[in-house]
C-alpha positions as CSV (number, residue, x, y, z in Angstrom):
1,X,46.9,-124.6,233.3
2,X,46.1,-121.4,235.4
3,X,42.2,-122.5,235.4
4,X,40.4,-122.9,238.5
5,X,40.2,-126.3,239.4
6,X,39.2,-126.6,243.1
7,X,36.8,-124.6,245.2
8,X,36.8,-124.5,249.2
9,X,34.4,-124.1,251.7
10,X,35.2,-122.6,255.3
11,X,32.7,-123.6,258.2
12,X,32.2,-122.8,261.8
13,X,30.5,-126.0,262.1
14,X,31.8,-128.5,259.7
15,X,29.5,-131.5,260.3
16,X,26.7,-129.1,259.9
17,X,28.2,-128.0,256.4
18,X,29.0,-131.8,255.4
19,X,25.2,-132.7,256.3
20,X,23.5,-129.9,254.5
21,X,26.0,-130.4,251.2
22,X,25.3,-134.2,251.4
23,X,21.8,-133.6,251.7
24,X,21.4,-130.7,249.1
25,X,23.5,-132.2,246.3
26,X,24.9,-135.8,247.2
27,X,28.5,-135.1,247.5
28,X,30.8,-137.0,249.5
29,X,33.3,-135.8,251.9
30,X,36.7,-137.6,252.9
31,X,38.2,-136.1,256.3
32,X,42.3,-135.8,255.6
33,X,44.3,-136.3,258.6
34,X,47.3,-135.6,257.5
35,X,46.5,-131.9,256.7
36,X,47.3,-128.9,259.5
37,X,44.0,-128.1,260.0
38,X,40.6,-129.4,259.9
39,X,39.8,-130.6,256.4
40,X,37.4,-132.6,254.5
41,X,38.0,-133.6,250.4
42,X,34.4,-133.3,248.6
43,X,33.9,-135.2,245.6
44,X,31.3,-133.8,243.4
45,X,30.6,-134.6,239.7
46,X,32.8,-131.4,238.4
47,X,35.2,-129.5,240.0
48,X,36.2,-131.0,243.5
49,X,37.0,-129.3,246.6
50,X,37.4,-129.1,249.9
51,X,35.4,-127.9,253.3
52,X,37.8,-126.6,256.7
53,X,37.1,-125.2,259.6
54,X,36.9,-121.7,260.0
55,X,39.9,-119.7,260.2
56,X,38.3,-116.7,261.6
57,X,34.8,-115.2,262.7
58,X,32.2,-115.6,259.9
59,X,31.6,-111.9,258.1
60,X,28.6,-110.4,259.5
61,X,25.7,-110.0,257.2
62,X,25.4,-106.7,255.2
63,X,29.8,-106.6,255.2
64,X,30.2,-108.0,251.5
65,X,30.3,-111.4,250.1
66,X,31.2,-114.2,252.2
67,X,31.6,-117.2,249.4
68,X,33.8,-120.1,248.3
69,X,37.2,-120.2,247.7
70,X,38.2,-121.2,244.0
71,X,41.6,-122.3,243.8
72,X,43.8,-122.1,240.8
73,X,46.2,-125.0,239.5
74,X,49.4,-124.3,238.6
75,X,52.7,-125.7,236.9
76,X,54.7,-124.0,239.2
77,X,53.5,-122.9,242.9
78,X,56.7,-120.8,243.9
79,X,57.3,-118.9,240.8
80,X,53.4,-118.4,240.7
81,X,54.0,-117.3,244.2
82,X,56.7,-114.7,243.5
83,X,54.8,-113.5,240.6
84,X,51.6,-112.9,243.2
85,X,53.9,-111.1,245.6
86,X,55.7,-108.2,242.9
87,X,52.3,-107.2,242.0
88,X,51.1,-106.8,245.3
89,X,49.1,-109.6,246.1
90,X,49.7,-110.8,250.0
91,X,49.9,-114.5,251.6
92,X,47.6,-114.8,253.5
93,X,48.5,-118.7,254.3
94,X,51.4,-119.8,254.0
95,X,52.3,-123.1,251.2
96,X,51.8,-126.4,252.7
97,X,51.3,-129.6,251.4
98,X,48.3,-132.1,251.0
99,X,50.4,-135.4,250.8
100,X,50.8,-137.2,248.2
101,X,48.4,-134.5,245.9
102,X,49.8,-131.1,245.7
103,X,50.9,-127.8,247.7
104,X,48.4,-125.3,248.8
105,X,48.8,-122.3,249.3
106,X,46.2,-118.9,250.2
107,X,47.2,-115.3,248.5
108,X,45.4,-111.9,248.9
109,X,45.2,-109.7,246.1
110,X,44.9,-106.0,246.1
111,X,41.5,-105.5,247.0
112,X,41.7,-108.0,250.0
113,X,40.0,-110.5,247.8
114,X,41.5,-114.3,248.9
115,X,42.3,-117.0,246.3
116,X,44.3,-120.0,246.8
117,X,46.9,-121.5,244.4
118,X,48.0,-125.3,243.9
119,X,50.5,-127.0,242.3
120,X,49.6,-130.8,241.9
121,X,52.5,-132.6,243.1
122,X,52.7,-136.6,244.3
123,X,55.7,-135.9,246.4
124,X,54.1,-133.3,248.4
């Protein structure tokens, strides 16, 4: 446990994201309804993953690295959580859950670098 086992990628323009991925490297993407935002599973032949729409404005060019989002599996979101929080890490999204697969959640560690954390859980 504590690995990363999902990545994420945030679009502007998800259906131009879904294409080019497709395209570029077969993978398959299955839209989930029942999440709060905008969000597409991808199935790939390692690690899977997700794509959602943009949060925010996309980083302009020349401002750092704008890049995936690796998530890391847990046994234990909340205590994982509260751990995050006493060393200074930040939420940046608050835990929800993907039903029936696990709780996500987004953090922000000290140098304003975001992660996200999951807990696989069938009841979620």
């Amino acid at each position: 446990m504590n690995a990363i086992g999902y990545f994420e990628i945030q679009s502007s323009n998800p259906s131009r994201e879904i294409e080019f991925y497709k395209n570029v490297f077969s993978w398959n993407f299955i839209r989930e309804h029942n999440v709060p935002i905008e969000y597409y599973r991808i199935e790939t032949n390692g690690i899977n993953g997700g794509l959602l729409q943009r949060p925010a404005r996309i980083p302009e060019l020349n401002f750092g690295t704008n890049a995936f989002t690796c998530s890391i599996q847990v046994d234990n979101f909340d205590e994982t959580a509260n751990k995050i929080l006493a060393n200074g890490g930040q939420v940046a999204m608050a835990k929800f859950a993907i039903p029936k697969r696990c709780y996500q959640g987004y953090f922000i560690d000290p140098d304003n670098n975001v992660f996200g954390l999951f807990e696989v859980n069938e009841n979620a």
